[in-house]
Each structure stands twice: as structure tokens, then as C-alpha cells.
N, C-alpha and C positions, 0 to 999 in steps of 0.2 A: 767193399763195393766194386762191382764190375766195371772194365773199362768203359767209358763214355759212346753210347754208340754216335751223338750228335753235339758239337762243342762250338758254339757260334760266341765270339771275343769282340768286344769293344766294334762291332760292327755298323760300319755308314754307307748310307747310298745318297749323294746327293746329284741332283740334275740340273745341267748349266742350265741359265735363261741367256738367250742370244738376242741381241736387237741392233739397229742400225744395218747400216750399209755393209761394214766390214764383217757382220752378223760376231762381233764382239762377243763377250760372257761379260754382262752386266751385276749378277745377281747368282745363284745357288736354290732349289729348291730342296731344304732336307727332309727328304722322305723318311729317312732310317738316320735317325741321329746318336750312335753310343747303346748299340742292344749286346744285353749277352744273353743266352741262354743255354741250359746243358741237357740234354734227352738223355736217360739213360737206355738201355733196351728191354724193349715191351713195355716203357710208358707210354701216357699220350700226354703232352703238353698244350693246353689251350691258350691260343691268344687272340684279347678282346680287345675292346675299343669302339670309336664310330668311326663312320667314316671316313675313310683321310685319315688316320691314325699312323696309316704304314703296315698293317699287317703284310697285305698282300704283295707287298714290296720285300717285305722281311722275305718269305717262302722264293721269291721268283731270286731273290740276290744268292739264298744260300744255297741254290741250285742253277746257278749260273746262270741264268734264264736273264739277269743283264747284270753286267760289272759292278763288283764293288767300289766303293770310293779309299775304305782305310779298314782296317779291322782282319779278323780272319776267320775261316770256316773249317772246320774240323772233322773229319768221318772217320771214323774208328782210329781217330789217330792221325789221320792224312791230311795234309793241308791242301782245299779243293783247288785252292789258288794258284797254287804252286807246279799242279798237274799241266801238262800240255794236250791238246785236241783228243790226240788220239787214248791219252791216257785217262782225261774224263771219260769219255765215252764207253771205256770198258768198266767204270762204277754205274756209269746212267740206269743199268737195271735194280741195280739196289737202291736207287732215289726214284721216286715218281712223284707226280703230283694229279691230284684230282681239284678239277675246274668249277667253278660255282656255276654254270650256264652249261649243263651238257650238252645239248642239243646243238650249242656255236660250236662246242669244240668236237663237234663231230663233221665230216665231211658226210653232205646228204644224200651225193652219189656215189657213196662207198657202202658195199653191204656190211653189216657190224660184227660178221666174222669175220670180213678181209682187216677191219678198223681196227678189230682187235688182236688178229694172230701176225698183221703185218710189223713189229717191233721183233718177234722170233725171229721172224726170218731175217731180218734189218740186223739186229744184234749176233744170226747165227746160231740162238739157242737149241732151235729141236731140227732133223731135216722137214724139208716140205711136207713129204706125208702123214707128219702124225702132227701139223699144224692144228686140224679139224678137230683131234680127241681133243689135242690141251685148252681150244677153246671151250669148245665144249664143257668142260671137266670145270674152266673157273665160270663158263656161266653160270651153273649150274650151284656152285656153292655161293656164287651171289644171287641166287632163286630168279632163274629166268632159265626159259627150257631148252634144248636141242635144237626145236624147231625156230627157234628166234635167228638162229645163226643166218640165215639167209635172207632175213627184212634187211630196210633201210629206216636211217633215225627218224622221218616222219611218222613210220607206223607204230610208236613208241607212247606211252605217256612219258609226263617229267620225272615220274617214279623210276620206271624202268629205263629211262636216260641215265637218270646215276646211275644205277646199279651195274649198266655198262661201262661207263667212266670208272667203277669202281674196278671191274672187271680189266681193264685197259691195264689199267696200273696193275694189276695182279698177277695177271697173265706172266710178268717176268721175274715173278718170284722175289718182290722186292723186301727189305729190312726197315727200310722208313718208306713212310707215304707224307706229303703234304696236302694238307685238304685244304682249299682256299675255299671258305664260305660252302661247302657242299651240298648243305640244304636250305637255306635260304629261298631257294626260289621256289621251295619244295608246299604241299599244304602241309598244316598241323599234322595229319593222321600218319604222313606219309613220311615227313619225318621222323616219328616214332620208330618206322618200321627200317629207315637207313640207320638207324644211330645204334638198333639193334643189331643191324648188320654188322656195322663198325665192329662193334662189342666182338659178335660172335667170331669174324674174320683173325681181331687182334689174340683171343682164345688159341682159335687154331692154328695159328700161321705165328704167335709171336712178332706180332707187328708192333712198330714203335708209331707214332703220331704225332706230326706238329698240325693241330687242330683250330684253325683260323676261323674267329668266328665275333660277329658284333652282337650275338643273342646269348647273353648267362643262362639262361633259360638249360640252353641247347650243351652247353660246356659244362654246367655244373652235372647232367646226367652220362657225361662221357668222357673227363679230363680226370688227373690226377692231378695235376698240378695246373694254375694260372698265372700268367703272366697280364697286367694292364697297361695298354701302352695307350700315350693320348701325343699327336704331334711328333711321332718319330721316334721319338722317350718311353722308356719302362717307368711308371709310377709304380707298381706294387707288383709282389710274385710270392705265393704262396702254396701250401695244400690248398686243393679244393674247400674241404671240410673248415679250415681254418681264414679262409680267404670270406665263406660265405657266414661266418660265425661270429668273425671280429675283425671287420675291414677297417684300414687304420687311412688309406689317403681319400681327402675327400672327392674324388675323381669317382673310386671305387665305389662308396656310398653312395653316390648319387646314381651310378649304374644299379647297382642293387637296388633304389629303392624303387626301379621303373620294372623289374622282374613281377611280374605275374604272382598272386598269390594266393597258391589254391584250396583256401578255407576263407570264404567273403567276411568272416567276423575277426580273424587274423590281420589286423587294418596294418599297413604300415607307411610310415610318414614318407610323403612324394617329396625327392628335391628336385626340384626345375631350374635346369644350371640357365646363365643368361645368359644373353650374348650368342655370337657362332662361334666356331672353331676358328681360329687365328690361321693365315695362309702359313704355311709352309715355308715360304719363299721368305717372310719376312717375322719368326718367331716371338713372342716376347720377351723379353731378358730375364734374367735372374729363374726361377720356377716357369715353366710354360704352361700352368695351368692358370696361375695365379691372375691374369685377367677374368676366370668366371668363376674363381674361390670365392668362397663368401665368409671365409677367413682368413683370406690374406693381408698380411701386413709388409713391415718395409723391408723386410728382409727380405720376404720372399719377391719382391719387384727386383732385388740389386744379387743375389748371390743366389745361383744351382743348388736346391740342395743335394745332397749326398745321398748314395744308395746305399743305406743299411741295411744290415741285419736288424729288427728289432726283437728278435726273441723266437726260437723254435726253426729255423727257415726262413722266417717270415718278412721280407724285405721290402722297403718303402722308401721313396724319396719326396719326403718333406720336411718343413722345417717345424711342422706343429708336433712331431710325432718323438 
């Protein structure tokens, strides 16, 4: 097996809560509580959950986008932590990340060739004058034409929003992409047609993916491998094919049985978890699922369980399993 091209250990991000006078730390919100994950290169790794889970915290920590708390990040071997300013800065082209809102993360008085050939010039990549072809060039294999290069993002659908945002990140010839939710905000058809893109880009370019997303739907047609995280916590990580075939914690099951199923006489049984998601700030003890398990017992209120292997890859932290 080839070296790792993305190796993320024992990884936390927790956020003080301040209060009083003295503005104290009362309290800890854990966002990212204990994640590993390994990308190899030209995977894509999907990671699911609801809301509040920590995905988006996971991608913004292991690109430095805000400080870890404990753990470490790994890039082809480099520990990112350990880098100084200037030495992050010259991996920044090989990490990018693509934003679930294009449209916010575009500035609406910047033309979307300046939006996008401005990182060359910023990183030093190409000189000034052949800024124009390289945009050009990655508009172009994310299907949007020449002539776009001189709009502004309001003259855009949310379609060809991403596909700019996709383009952003591409433009510097990156090795991983993080995708936070990408199309989410996208419609059904129009999706289709970014996830292909996905596809096609990873083909040509060799791109690896850490693919953040609260829709199986959308990850089982684009991920190799899954990770389910509920509360900061990895509960399950598996193949695709094996994750969607024989899911083993009941977190996962209940996510799958809310997946769409596209033969209406293929019934399959709905679980409707109860309860909300528990804060953050104040987790449950023992399993943090185990408040809206509907088969938890006393173990699982008093002891964590452990993250196994249970067979093939296939890794699970519970005590039923």
C-alpha cells in the first residue's frame, strides 16, 4: 500500500464557553471529540451525520482554518502542526477546500476570473499574463465557458456557483479537496450533474476527497469509504458497499432507513430516533448515542464503548456489536 496521502490521529477541537465578569472558561464545547481517519490517494472518504455532528469542524481543523485542541494531522507524512506560517503556506495549494454556500464565499464585487486566478498570483504560481489561459483552462473542464470569466457571482445560478468554487480550488492544482456539504444547497437534477463532475475531475486529476456530507443518498454515489460520526464521535467506518449492505451501529441504521428508495414496493422499515441531539457542551456519559438508542442498556449509560474492527475493515463503536 502507498504512502497515506491524509492521516488525521486521535484528533479534538474543543471551544471554551466564557462567562462572568472575568469572562472565565466555565465549560468546553466538543466539537471533534477523538476522530481518526486515513485518505489514501485518489480516494474519496465520506463523512456523514446530522447536524451538529462536527463534520465541518473536522475539514476546517485539518486544514488549519482553526486550532486543534490535542491529536495530530498528517500530509504525506508532515505533521501540519508542527509547520510554521510560512511553511503552511507553501502546502496551501495542495489543500483546498470547497464551501457549501458559493455564492457567501464569493466576493460579489470581484469578477470570477479575478476570484479565481487571484491565489496564482497570491501563491506565485504562473506570471500575470498567462493568469487568463489557466483560468480559462480549469473553467472550462468544470463546464462553464471563456466568456464567464468576466461576470460577477450574481449573474450565476447556484449550479454554476459551485462549479466556480469547484474551479477556485482547482485552479492550484491541488492533491486533496475538502468538500464541506457542496451540494446541499444545490436541486436534485443539479446535483447529479456536480457529483458527476466530482467523478470526472477525480479521473483526470487524481484527486483524493474528504467528502462531507449529511445526505447517504449523495455519498453512497461518490465515496469509497464512510465514516459516521454523531457528537464529535466516529460510531462506524466502512466500504461503501459494506457500510450500505450490513450496517452494524444503530445510529447508522437509522440514517439508512431515512435514504430514499427508488423502487416504491422495496418498503423499508423507518427508524425515527427520539429525542434531539444532546449539546455539545454537555455530552452524555458512557456511549453518546445511548440517550436515543432504543437499545441501550446499562453499560452503555456507564462505559465508551471501544472502536473495533468487527470484520473486513469494518469498524464500530458499540457495545451491542
Amino acid at each position: 500500500m502507498s504512502e497515506a496521502l491524509l492521516e488525521i490521529n486521535h484528533l479534538k477541537k474543543y471551544f471554551p464557553i466564557k462567562s462572568g465578569l472575568l469572562n472565565r472558561t466555565v465549560g468546553q464545547v466538543k466539537a471533534v471529540d477523538d476522530i481518526s481517519i486515513t485518505l489514501q490517494p485518489g480516494e474519496t472518504f465520506g463523512l456523514v451525520g446530522e447536524s451538529g455532528s462536527g463534520k465541518s469542524t473536522v475539514g476546517r481543523t485539518v486544514l488549519r482554518l482553526t486550532e486543534k485542541t490535542a491529536g495530530e494531522v498528517k500530509y504525506k507524512g508532515i505533521d501540519l502542526y508542527s509547520l510554521s506560517a510560512q511553511e503552511l503556506r507553501k502546502l496551501r495549494p495542495k489543500m483546498q477546500l470547497i464551501f457549501q454556500d458559493p455564492y457567501s464565499s464569493l466576493n460579489p464585487r470581484v469578477r470570477v476570473g479575478d476570484a479565481i486566478g487571484e491565489a496564482l498570483l497570491d501563491h506565485g504560481l504562473v506570471p500575470g499574463g498567462e493568469v487568463r489561459e489557466r483560468v480559462e483552462e480549469v473553467l472550462a473542464s468544470c463546464g462553464l465557458s471563456s466568456y464567464h470569466i468576466d461576470r460577477f457571482p450574481h449573474e450565476f445560478s447556484g449550479g454554476q456557483r459551485q462549479r466556480i468554487g469547484i474551479a477556485r480550488a482547482l485552479v492550484l492544482n491541488p492533491d486533496l479537496i475538502i468538500a464541506d456539504e457542496p451540494v446541499s444547497a444545490l436541486d436534485v437534477s443539479i446535483q447529479a450533474q456536480i457529483i458527476n463532475l466530482f467523478r470526472k475531475l477525480q479521473e483526470t486529476r487524481g484527486l483524493t476527497y474528504l467528502f462531507i456530507s449529511h445526505d447517504l443518498s449523495v455519498v453512497e454515489h461518490l465515496c469509497s469509504r464512510i465514516g459516521v460520526m454523531y457528537l464529535g464521535s466516529m460510531m462506524e467506518t466502512a466500504s461503501r458497499d459494506e457500510l450500505f449492505r450490513n450496517p452494524l451501529h444503530p445510529y447508522t441504521k437509522a440514517l439508512l432507513s431515512a435514504v430514499p428508495v427508488p423502487i416504491p414496493k422495496l418498503k423499508r422499515e423507518r427508524i425515527v430516533l427520539k429525542g434531539d441531539i444532546p449539546s455539545p457542551a454537555n455530552p452524555p456519559s458512557g456511549c453518546k448515542f445511548h440517550t436515543r438508542c432504543p437499545y441501550a442498556t446499562d453499560i452503555c449509560k456507564e462505559e465508551v464503548p471501544e472502536f473495533r474492527d468487527a470484520g473486513g475493515n469494518h469498524y464500530v463503536a458499540c457495545h451491542l456489536v
